[in-house]
C-alpha positions in Angstrom: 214.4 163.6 256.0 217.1 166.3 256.0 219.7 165.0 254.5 221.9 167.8 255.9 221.4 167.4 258.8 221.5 163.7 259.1 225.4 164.2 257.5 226.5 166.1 260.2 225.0 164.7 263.1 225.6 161.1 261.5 229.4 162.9 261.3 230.0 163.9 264.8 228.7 160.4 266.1 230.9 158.4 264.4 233.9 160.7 265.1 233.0 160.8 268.6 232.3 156.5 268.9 235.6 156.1 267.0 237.1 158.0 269.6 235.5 156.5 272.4 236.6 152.8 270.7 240.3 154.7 270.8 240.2 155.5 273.8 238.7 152.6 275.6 241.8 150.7 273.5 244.3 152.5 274.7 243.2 152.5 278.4 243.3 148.4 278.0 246.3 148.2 276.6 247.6 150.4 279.8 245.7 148.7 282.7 247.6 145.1 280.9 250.9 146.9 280.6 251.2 145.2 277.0 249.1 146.7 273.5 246.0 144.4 273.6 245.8 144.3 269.8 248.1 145.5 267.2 247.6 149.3 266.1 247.1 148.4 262.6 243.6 146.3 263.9 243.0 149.3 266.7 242.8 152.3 263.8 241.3 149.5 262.0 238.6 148.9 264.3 238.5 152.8 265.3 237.1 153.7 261.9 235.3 150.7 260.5 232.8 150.2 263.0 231.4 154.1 263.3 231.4 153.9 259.6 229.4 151.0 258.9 227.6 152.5 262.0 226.3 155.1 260.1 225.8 153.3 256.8 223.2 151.3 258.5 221.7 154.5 260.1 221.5 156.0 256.6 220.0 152.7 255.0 217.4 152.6 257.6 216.4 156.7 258.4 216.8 157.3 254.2 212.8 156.9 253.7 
């Protein structure tokens, strides 16, 4: 396996699904009128999922 390669595609996918878990919590908290979770856990949640996202991917693709 490229290893390169796997960084930046692995990258752009977890930038891209934090952003999309962003979004989507921002668009809740509008359609409720009220936050639906604090911002601390939203950033929280933005960056730790796509991250250990693509921990897993690596563990699994690194063979």
């Amino acid at each position: 396996m490229n290893t390169k390669i796997f960084w930046i595609f692995g990258a752009l996918q977890a930038a891209s699904l934090g952003a999309i878990i962003l979004v989507l919590f921002k668009a809740l908290g509008t359609i409720n009128g009220s936050a639906v979770i604090g911002s601390d856990t939203h950033l929280l949640r933005s960056v730790s999922f796509p991250l250990c996202h693509l921990i897993v991917q690596y563990i699994i693709y690194r063979k």
